[in-house]
Residue frames as qw, qx, qy, qz and C-alpha x, y, z in Angstrom:
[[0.133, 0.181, 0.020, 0.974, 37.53, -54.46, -44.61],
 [0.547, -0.450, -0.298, -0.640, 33.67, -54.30, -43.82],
 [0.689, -0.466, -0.499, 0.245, 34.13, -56.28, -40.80],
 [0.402, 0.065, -0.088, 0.909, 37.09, -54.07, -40.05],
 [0.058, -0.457, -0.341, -0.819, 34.84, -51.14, -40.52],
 [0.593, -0.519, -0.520, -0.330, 31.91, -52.35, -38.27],
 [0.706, -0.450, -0.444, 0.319, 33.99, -52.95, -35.65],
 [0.225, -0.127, -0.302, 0.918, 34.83, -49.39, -35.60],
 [0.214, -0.449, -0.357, -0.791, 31.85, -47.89, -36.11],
 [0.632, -0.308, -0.699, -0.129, 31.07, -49.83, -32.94],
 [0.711, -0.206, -0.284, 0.609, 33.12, -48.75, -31.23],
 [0.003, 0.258, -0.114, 0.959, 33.16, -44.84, -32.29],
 [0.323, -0.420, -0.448, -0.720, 29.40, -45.70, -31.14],
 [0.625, -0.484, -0.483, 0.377, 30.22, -46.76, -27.51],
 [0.447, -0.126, -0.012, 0.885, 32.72, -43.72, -27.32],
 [0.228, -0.497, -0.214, -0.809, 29.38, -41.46, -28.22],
 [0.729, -0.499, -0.445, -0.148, 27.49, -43.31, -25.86],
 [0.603, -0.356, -0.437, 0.564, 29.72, -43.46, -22.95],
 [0.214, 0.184, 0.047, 0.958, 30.48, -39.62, -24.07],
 [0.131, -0.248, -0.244, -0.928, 26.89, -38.77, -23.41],
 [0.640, -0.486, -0.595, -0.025, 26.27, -40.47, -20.88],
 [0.496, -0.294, -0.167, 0.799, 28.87, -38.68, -18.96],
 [0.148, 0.137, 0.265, 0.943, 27.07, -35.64, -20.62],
 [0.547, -0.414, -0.552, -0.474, 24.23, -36.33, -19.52],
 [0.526, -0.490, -0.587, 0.373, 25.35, -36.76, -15.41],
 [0.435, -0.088, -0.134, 0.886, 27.31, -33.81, -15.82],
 [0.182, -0.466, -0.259, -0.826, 23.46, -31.83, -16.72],
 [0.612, -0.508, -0.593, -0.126, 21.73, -33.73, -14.49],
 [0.476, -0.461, -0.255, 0.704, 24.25, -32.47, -11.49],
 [0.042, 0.145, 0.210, 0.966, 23.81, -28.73, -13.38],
 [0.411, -0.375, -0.741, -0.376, 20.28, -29.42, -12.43],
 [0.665, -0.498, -0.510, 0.223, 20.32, -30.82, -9.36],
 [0.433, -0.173, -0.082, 0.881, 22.69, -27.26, -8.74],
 [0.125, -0.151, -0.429, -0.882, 20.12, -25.21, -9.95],
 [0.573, -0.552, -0.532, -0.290, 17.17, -26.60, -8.13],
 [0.585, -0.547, -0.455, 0.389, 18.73, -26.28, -5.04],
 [0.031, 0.003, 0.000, 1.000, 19.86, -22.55, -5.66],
 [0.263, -0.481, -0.549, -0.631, 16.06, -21.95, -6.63],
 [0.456, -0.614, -0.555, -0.328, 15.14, -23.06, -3.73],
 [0.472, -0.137, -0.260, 0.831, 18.06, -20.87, -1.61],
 [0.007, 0.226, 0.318, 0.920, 16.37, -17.87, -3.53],
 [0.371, -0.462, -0.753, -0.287, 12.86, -18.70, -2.25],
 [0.479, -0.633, -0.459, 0.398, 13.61, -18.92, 1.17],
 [0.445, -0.259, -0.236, 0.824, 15.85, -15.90, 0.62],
 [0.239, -0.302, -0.306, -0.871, 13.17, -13.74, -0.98],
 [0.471, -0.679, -0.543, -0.151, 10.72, -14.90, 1.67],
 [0.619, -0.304, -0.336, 0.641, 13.28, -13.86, 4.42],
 [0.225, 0.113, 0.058, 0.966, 13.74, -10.68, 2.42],
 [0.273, -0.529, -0.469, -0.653, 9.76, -9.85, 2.21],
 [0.737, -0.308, -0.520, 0.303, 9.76, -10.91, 6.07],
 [0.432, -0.433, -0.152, 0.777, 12.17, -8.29, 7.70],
 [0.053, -0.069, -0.132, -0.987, 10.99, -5.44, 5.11],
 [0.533, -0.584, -0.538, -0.294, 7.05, -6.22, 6.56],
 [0.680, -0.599, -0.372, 0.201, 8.65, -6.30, 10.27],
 [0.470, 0.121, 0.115, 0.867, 10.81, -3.06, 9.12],
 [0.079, -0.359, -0.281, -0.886, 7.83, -1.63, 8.91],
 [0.631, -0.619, -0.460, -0.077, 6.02, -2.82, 11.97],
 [0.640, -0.206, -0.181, 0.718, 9.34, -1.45, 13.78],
 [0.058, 0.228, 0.127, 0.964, 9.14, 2.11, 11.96],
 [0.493, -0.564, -0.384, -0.540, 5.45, 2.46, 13.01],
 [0.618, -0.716, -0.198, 0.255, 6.31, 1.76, 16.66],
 [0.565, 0.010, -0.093, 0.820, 9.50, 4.37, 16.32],
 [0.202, -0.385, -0.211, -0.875, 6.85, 7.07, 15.06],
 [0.468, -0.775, -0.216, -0.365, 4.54, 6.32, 17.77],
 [0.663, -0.507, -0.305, 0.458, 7.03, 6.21, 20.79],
 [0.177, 0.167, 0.087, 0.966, 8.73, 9.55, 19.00],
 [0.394, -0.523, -0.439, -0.616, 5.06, 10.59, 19.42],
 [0.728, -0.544, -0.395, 0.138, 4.61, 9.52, 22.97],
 [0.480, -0.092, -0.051, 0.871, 8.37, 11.45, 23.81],
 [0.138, 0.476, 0.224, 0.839, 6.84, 14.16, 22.24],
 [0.569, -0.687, -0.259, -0.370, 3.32, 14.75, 24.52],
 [0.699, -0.436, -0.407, 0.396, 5.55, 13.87, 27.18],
 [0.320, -0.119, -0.140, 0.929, 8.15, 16.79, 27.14],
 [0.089, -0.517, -0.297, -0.798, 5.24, 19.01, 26.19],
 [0.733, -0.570, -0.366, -0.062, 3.41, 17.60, 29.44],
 [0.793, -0.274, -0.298, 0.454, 6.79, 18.50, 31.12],
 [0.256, 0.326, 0.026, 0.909, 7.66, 21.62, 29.68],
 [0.417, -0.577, -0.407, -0.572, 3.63, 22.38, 30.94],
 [0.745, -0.518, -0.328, 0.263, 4.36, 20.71, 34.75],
 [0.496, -0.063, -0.183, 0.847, 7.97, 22.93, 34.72],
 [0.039, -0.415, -0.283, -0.864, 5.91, 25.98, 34.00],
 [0.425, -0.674, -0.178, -0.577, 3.60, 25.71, 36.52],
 [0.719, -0.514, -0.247, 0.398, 5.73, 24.55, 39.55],
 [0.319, -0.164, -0.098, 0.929, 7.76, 27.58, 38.58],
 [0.309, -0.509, -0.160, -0.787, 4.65, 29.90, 38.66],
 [0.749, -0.639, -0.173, -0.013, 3.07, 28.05, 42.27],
 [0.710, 0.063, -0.231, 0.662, 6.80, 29.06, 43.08],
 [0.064, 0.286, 0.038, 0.955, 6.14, 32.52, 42.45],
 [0.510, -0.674, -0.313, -0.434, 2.47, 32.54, 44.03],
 [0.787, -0.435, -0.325, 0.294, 4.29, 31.17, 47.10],
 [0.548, -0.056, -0.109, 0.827, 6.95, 33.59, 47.03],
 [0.191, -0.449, 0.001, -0.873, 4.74, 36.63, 46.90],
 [0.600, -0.708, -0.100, -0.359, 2.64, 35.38, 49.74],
 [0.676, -0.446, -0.208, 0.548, 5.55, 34.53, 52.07],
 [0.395, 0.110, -0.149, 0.900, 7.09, 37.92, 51.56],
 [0.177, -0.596, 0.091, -0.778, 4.37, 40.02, 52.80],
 [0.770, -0.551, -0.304, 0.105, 4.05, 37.51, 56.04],
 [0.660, 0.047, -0.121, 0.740, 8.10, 37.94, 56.00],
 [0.152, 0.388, -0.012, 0.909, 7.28, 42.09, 55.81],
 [0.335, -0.638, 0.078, -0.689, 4.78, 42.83, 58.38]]
């Protein structure tokens, strides 16, 4: 009966063992799944800090070309204005050549 015994106890004591070994791959891969997310996250938080820096290099050149557009049509509106006033100067001196 004591032999008897031993030889299960031995046995329940592989059947932990083997149990916890297999418990033990099955963290190790939980791990190994976990480290490599981490370092998904990394890159993808650099990536993210990246494009919201070069989001903002992008907006700053939108505001200054809006800016540039702007001076321009003002510069144009300013050019249309006077070619249609030297229009008029012209047109009043050809019309008294045109009249006498």
């Amino acid at each position: 009966g004591h032999e008897q015994l031993l030889k299960m106890m031995e046995e329940r004591m592989m059947d932990v063992e083997q149990k916890l070994r297999l418990v033990k791959r099955l963290l190790q891969d939980k791990v190994n799944q976990l480290k490599e997310q981490l370092s998904k996250n990394t890159k993808a938080d650099a990536m993210v800090k990246d494009l919201y820096v070069e989001n903002a290099q992008l907006l700053k050149a939108l505001e200054r070309t809006e800016q540039r557009q702007k001076t321009a049509e003002r510069k144009n509106y300013l050019l249309e204005e006077k070619i249609a006033n030297l229009n008029r100067i012209v047109k009043n001196l050809a019309s008294p050549s045109f009249n006498s």
